[in-house]
C-alpha positions, 0 to 999 in steps of 0.5 A: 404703655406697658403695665410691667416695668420690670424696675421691681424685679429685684425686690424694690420699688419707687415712692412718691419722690422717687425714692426707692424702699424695699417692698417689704418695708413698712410703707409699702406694707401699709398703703398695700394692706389699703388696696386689700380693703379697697379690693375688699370694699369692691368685693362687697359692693357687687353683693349691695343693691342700695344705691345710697350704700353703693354711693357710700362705698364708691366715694370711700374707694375714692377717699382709700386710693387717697390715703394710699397715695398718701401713705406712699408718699414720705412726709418730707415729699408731700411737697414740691420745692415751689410750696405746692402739694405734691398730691392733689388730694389730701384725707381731711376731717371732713371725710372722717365727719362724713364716715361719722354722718354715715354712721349715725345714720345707719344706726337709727335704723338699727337695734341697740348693741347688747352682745357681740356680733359673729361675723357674717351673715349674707354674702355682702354683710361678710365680705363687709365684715372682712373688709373691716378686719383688714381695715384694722390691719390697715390701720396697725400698719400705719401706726407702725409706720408712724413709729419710724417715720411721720404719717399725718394723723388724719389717715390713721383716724380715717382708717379707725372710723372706716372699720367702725363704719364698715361694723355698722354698714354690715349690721345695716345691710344685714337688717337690709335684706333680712338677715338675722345676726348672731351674736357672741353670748358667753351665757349660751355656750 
C-alpha cells in the first residue's frame, strides 16, 4: 500500500463517513493542531527518563489519537445505520479524572505556585511547556469548531485538563532533574 493517495492534491480531504471538506476548514484544523501536540508530546518524551512519567505520556498519545478521530468524525457520523459506533474508542470522564489523578499526584511533590512560571527549563521541561501551548490551540480550534458544528464536550474538557497537566508535568520534571524555575515577578523588573 502506498501512503500518498494522491486524493488531496487539489486542497481536499475525507472525514470519517466519507465526507469530503476543505483542508482548511475548521475541522481538519482542529484534529491537526492535535497531531501537533501528540508530535509535541513524543518530542518530549525522548527527553524524560521516568518511567511512570513516559507511561503517563504514552497513554495520553494513545487518548489524542482518540480525540483526533473524534474531531475528525462529523457528529451526525459518529454512528453506523445499525446503531453501532462507528469509532472504537471514545474520550470519556474517566481519561479526564486520570489527567486530574495524575495531577494531583505531581503536586504533592511540588512547591506551592506564588508568581508565574517563564516557560522553560531543561529541554523536556520546555518542549512540556510547548506542548501545553499548543494543547491550548488545540482546545480554541475545538470551541471554534463547536460554534459550527457540534463536538461532544468531553474533548474540549479533555484538551483543557491536558495543558493543565502538561503545566504540572513540566514543573514535575523540572524538580525531577534539578532544574530551577524562574518565574514572572512584576516586582523584580
Amino acid at each position: 500500500m502506498k501512503i500518498y493517495t494522491k486524493t488531496g492534491d487539489k486542497g481536499q480531504t475525507a472525514l470519517y463517513g466519507g465526507n469530503r471538506v476543505s483542508k482548511a476548514s475548521a475541522r481538519v484544523e482542529s484534529y491537526g493542531n492535535i497531531d501537533e501536540l501528540n508530535s509535541f508530546i513524543g518530542i518530549a518524551k525522548s527527553h524524560i527518563e521516568d518511567s511512570e512519567v513516559l507511561h503517563q505520556l504514552k497513554k495520553i498519545q494513545f487518548d489524542l489519537f482518540t480525540v483526533g478521530s473524534e474531531a475528525a468524525t462529523p457528529v451526525d457520523k459518529l454512528m453506523l445505520a445499525n446503531g453501532k459506533s462507528r469509532l472504537p474508542l471514545i474520550i470519556s470522564e474517566t481519561e479526564i479524572e486520570e489527567l486530574e489523578q495524575w495531577m494531583d499526584n505531581f503536586d504533592t511533590e511540588l512547591e506551592p505556585l506564588q508568581y508565574f512560571i517563564l516557560p522553560g527549563g531543561g529541554r523536556a521541561a520546555t518542549f512540556l511547556h510547548a506542548a501545553r501551548t499548543i494543547c491550548r490551540r488545540a482546545e480554541r480550534s475545538l470551541v471554534f469548531l463547536n460554534e459550527a458544528e457540534e463536538v461532544r464536550p468531553e474533548l474540549i474538557k479533555y484538551l483543557n485538563r491536558l495543558s493543565d497537566y502538561l503545566f504540572v508535568l513540566a514543573r514535575y520534571v523540572s524538580k525531577l532533574n534539578n532544574e530551577p524555575e524562574e518565574y514572572w515577578n512584576p516586582n523584580e523588573r
